[in-house]
N, C-alpha and C positions, 0 to 999 in steps of 0.2 A: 311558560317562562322559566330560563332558569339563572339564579346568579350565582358568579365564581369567584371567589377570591382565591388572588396568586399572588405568591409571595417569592422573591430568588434573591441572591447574592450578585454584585459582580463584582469586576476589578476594571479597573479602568489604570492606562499607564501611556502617559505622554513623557516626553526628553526631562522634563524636568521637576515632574509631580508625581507622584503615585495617591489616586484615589481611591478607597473603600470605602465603596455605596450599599447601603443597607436601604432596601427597599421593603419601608414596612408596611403594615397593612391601611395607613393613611398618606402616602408617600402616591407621587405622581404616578408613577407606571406601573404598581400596584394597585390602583385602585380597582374597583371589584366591578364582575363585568356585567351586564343584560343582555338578555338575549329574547329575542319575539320572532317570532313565526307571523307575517303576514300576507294572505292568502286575500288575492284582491280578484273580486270576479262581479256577476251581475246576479240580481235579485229584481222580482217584483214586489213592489211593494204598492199601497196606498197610501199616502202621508196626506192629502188633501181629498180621496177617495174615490180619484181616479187611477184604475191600475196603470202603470208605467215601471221602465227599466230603472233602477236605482243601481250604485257600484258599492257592494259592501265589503268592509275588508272583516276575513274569518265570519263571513256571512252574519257578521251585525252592522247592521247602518243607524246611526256614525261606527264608525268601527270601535276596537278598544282600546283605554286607554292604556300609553307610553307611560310608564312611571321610571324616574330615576333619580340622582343623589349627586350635586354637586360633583364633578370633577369621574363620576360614573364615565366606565366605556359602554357604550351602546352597540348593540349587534341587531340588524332587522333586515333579514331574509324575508326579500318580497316575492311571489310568487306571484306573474303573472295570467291571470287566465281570464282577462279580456280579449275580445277581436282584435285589438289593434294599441300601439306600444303604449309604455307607461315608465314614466317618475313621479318616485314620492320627494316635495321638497319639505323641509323643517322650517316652518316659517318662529324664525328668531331665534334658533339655534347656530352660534356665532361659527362653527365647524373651524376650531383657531387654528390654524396652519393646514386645512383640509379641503378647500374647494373641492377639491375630489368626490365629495359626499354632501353635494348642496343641492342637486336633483334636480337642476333646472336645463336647458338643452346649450346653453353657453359653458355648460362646465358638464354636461355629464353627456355618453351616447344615450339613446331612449332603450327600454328595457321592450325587446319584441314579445309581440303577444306568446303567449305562451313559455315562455324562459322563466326564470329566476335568478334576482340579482342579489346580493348580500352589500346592504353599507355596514360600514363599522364607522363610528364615530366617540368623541370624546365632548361629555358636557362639560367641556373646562369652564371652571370661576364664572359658572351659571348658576340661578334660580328662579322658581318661578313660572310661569304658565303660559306656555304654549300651545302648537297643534301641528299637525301633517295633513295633505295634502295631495293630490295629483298636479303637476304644474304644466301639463300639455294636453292638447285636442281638446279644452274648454269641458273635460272632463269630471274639474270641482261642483260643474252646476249639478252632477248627477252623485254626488256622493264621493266617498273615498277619502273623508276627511276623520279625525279622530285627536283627541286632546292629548296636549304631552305635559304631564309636572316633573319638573325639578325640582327636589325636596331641597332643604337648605342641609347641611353635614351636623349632627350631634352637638359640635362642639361650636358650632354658629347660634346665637338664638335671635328666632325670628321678634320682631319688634311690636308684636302684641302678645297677649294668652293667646295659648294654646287653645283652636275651636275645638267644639267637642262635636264636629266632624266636616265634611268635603260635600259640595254639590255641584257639579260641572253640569254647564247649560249652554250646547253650540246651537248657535243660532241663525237665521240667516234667509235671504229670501229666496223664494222657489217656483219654479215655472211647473206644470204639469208635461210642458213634452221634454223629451231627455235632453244630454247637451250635444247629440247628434244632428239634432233639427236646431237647436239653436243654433249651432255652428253653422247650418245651412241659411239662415234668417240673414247672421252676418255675412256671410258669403254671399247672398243676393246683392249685400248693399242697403239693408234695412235695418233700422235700431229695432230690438230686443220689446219694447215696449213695457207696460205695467205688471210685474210680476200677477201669479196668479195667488201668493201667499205668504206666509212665514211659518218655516221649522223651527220646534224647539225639540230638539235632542233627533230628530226624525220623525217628528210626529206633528200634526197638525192641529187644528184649532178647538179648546172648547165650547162647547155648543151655548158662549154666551149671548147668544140670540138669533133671532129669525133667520137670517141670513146664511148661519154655518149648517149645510149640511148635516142631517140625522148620520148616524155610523162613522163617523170619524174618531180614530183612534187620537186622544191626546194625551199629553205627561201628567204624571201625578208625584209630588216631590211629596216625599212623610217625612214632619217634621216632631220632635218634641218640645212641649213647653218650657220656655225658662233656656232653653241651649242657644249656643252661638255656634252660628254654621262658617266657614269660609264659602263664598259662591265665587266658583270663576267662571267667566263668562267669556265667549268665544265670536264675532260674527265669523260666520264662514260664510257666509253669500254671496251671492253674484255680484251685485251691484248697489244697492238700497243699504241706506244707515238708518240703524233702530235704536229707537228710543226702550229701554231693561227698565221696566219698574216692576216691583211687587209692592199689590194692596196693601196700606197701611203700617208699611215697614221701611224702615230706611237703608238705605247701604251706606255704610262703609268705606269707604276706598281704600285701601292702603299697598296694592303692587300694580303694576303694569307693566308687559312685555318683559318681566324679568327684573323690574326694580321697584323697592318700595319708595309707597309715595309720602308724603305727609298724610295725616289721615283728616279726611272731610267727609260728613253725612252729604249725602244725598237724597233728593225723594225720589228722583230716578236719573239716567243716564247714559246722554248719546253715545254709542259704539259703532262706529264705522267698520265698514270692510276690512277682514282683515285684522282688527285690532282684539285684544284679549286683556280682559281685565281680572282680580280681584276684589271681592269686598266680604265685610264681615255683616252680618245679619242676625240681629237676636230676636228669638221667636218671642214675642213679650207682649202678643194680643191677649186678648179672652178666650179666641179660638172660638165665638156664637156662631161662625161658620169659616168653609173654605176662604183663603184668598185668590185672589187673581195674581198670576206672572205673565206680565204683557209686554210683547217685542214688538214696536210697530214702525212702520214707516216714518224716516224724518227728511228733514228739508226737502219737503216734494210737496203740492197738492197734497193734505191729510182730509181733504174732505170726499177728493177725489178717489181716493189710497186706501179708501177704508177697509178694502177687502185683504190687504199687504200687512196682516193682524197676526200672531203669532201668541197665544194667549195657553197657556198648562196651569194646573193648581196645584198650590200651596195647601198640602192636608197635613193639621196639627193633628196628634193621638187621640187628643180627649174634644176634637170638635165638631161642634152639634149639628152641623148641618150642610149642604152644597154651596158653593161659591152662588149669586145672583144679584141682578140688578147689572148698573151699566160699570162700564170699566174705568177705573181711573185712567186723567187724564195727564199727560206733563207738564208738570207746573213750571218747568224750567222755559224761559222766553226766548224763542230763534226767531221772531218776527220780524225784531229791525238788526239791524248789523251791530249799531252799541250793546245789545244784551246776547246775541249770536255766540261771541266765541266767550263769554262768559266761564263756564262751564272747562273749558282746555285751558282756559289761561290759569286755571285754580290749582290747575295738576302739578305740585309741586315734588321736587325728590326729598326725601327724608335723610338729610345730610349724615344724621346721626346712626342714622340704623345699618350694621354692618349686611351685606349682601352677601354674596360667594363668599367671600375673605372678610377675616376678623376687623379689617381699618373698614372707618365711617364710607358710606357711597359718597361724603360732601368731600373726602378729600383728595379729590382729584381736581383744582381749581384750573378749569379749564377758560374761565372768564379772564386770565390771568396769559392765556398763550393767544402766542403772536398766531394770524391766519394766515398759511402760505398761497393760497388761492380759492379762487370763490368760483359756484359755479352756478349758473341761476338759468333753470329746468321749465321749460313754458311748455302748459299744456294746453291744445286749441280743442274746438269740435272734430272731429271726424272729418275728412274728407277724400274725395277721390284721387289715387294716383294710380297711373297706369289701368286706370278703367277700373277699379276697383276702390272700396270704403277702406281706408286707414284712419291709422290713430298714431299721431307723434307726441316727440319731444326734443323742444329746437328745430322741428320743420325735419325732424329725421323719425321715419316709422321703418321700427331697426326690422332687420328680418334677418333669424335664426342661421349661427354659422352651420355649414356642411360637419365641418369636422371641429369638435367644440374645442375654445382655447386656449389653455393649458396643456391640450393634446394634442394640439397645433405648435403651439411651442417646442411641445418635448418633443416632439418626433420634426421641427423645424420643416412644418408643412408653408410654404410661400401662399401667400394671397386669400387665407383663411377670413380675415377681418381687417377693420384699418384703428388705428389708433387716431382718429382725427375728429370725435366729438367737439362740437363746437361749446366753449362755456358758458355761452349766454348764447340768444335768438338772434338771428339774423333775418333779414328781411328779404327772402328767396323762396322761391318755388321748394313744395314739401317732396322727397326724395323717398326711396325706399334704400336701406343701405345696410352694413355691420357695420357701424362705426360705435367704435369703445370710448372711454374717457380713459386715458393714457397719464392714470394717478401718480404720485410720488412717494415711496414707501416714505415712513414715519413723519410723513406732511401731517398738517392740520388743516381741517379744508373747511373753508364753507357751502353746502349744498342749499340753495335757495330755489322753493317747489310754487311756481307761480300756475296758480289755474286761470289760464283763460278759457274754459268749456264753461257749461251753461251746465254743469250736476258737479255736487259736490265728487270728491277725489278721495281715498287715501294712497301714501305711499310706501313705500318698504324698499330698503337695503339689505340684502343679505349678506352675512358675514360682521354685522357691525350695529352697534346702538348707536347713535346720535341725540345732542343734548339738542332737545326743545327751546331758541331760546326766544323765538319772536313768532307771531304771526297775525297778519294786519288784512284790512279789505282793500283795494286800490293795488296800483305797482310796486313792485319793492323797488328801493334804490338805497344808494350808500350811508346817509344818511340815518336810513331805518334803525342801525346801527346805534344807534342812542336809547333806543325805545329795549334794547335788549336785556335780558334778566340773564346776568350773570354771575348767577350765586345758585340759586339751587332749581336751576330748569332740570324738569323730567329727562332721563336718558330711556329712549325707543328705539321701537327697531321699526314703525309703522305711526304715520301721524295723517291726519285726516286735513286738507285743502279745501278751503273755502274757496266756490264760483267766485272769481270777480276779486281773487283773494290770495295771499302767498304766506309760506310758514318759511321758516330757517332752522336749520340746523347744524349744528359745529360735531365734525366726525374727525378724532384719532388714528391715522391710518397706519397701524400695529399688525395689521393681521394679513396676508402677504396672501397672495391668490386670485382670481377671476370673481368679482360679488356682484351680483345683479340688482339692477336696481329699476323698477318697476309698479305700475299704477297696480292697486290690489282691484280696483272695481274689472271684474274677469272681461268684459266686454272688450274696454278700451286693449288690455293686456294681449288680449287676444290679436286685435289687432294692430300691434305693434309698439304699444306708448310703455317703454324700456329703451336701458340701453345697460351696459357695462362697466363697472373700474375696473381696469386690468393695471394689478400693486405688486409688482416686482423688486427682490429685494439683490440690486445689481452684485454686492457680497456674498449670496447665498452659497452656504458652504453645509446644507444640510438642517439646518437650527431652527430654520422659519419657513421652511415649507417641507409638507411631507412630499415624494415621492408618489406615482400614481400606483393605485391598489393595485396586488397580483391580478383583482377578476374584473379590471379595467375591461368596459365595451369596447369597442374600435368601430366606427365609422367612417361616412363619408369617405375623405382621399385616404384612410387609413382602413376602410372595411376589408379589403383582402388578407389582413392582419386577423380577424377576427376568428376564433377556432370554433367551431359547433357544438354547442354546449352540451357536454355531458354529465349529468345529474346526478351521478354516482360519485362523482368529483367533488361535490360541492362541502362535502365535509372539510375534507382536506383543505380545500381555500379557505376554509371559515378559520382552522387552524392555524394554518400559514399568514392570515392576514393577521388574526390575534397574534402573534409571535411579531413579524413583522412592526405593528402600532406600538405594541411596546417596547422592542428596540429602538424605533425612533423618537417613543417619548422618553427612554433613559438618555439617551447619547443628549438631547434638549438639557435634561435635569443637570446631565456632567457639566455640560456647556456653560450651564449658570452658575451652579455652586464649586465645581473644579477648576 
């Protein structure tokens, strides 16, 4: 990895102003760059002790970690060398005027086996913890995932002491055969069934009893007496929400998806699909032996689930002996629905605590603005259409444009998608179709995520955090609208759906470009329960959307456009794109302050 700081001069001169911009080394299009090498290819491994195909990037599985710094430009040369295509997408990295670099097949061409593609991107007025991803061919179930921090800037301070150090734990549940058979399981027409386990960091289970396997490789976290650690914590799995506890210690809470929360102990802590948290952790046992860190199966059959166990040890320096005995259990109650969302409803934002930017997260009173329309997203079971297993939302199981849309637009391709998402469910036969949700730049909207399937859900928007402000068992309806916390609901970019059950959220529509939005549990995703905001800003005059990268892919109705990649080249684009991003983030900075 290497980072640059660039520093230049310009002039800027319009009819009736003359501006001299000094771009300094904390100044928007100065800021300083990263660059990563990622080399995504296949490994065997044993993680459960059965050898199988795993996708590690730079041949570690999970791959390594993305470190950055507020308002950092990011550089991440991928380098394919799987059998067949690939995007990495950044789940909760807002990409503020850059769809261009969201990685998903509604905004990006897929990267063919063997090429290498370079995104650049900017962590604008981000913090916090994240991760990447593969987001095609059901490719996540076999790896290729890795953690991403946003550090907070120097001159920001984070809203606890400073830990005296970091512990990243992705987690998530795992099948034994790759995500090539699984994709075939789906393609029969058959559900996925009961995982065979859970990974912590890529490793499997330790041997707290009969049951596990002799020779399994599992984590060992060394800690010292008396410190506090930050642990963030990642699911990355397929489909299953786990219960994060460590023996005899409590967490923390205090960020999520990039904002802090109000801080609440915990004994442990449901994590859904998809979501990432932090917490602070103080080593403050006797250490008379190891602890357990145990990720297990939730809202499912746990008597059934029991093998769906995810369990690495907590070793203090000075302690005396191996973890043993049975595993704690979660003391937190999902049994009846009154104590179910308990636990989500607590997650409160910490109004006080500056984020990105020096002003409080609370002042933004969004409980305060009018909603310009509402849109309420029903998700059923699975079913057949055109002879085949889908997964909708609103009775539509989208299926991937030809030529993705933004690239559709700009090259003004006819008949690419349709802008005719319906806002609410209709009572009609389920379709297969593109249909977008045809947003309004600088709306406020409300998105209402109603599960009607029978497993819990999470959801995610790309391009966008959304305040947390409601979520009930039963149907939503207008009404519910009283029941809402509008003062300091959590802002995410991923929130978890109770069966039988709906959440709400209130999304700022600021951020101009194609953002997908999307069930995290990979199954349903796979087979089609997404759809699109396509947020065009009818003025655009350059300001709020970037232009698409020089080493833009070209597909579908556009693939005759596409040049055959010369790898010799590839410096020069990495050049020409850095020159590029930051001309179009100064001409922005003139735009605001000149």
């Amino acid at each position: 990895m290497a980072t640059v700081s660039l520093h230049f001069f310009f002039f800027f001169f319009s009819p009736s102003l003359l501006c001299f911009v000094l771009l300094s080394g904390v100044s928007f299009a100065a800021d300083p760059f990263v660059s990563y090498d990622f080399k995504v290819s296949y490994l065997t491994a044993s993680p459960l002790g059965v050898p199988q195909q795993v996708i590690a990037v730079n041949g570690q599985f999970p791959g390594p970690l993305l470190n950055a710094t507020t308002n950092y430009n990011v550089v991440v040369r991928v380098f394919n060398n799987l059998d067949e295509s690939l995007l990495l997408t950044w789940s909760g990295i807002q990409m503020r005027r850059n769809s261009w670099q969201d990685g998903v097949l509604g905004t990006n061409c897929p990267i063919p086996a063997g090429w290498n593609f370079t995104y650049q991107f900017q962590v604008k007025d981000q913090i916090g913890s994240f991760f990447y991803s593969p987001s095609l061919n059901f490719q996540r179930a076999s790896g290729g995932f890795g953690p991403v921090v946003v550090n907070n800037r120097n001159i920001i301070p984070i809203p606890f002491p400073q830990p005296d150090g970091e512990i990243i734990f992705m987690i998530g549940d795992w099948y034994t055969q790759d995500h090539k058979a699984l994709r075939r399981i789906l393609d029969s027409g058959k559900e996925l069934g009961m995982p065979d386990g859970v990974l912590i960091n890529g490793k499997g289970p330790y041997k707290y009893n009969s049951s596990v396997p002799d020779g399994i490789d599992y984590l060992t976290a060394h800690v010292e007496p008396g410190k506090t650690y930050r642990i963030r914590v990642h699911n990355v799995g397929i489909s299953t929400s786990l219960n994060f506890r460590i023996q005899n210690h409590n967490l923390l809470l205090v960020e999520t998806d990039g904002h802090y929360t109000s801080q609440t102990n915990f004994t442990d802590f449901d994590i859904h699909v998809g979501q990432s948290y932090s917490f602070l952790v103080t080593m403050d046992q006797n250490a008379t032996s190891d602890y357990y860190i145990v990720a297990s199966a939730r809202f499912v059959n746990e008597t059934v689930w029991q093998r769906v166990t995810g369990v690495a040890i907590l070793h203090y320096s000075n302690s005396n002996g191996p973890a043993s005995g049975p595993l704690p259990v979660p003391k937190t109650d999902v049994s009846a629905p009154w104590s179910a969302m308990t636990q989500p409803r607590a997650i409160r934002q910490n109004t006080s605590a500056s984020g990105a930017r020096p002003n409080p997260q609370g002042s933004f009173h969004y409980g305060q603005i009018n909603i310009t329309n509402t849109y309420i997203l029903r998700s059923l079971p699975p079913t057949t259409i055109n002879g085949s297993l889908r997964a909708t939302l609103n009775g539509i199981s989208f299926v991937n444009p030809r030529t993705p849309v933004r690239l559709a637009d700009h090259y003004k391709v006819k008949g690419a998608y349709k802008l005719d998402f319906p806002d609410r469910p209709f009572d009609r036969p389920p379709r297969l179709d593109t249909s977008l949700i045809n947003a309004t730049y600088k709306g406020f909207i409300q998105v209402v995520f109603q599960n009607n399937d029978t497993k819990m859900q999470s959801f995610h928007v790309d391009g966008y955090t959304f305040f947390v402000v409601g979520m009930d068992f039963g149907v939503w309806s207008e009404d519910k609208k009283g029941s809402y916390n509008n003062y300091d609901a959590i802002s995410r970019s991923t929130i978890e759906v109770y069966p039988g059950g709906w959440t709400a959220g209130l999304i700022s529509l600021d951020n101009v470009g194609v953002w997908n939005i999307r069930v995290e549990n990979l199954d349903r995703w796979y087979l089609g329960e997404e759809t699109y905001m396509r947020i065009i800003n009818p003025e655009e005059n350059g300001q709020t959307e970037m232009d698409p990268p020089d080493n833009v892919l070209y597909c579908g109705a556009l693939g005759n456009m596409q040049k055959k990649q010369h790898h010799s080249a590839a410096t020069s684009i990495i050049l020409n794109g850095h020159l590029k991003l930051m001309f179009s983030m100064l001409m922005a900075l003139v735009f605001i302050f000149c």
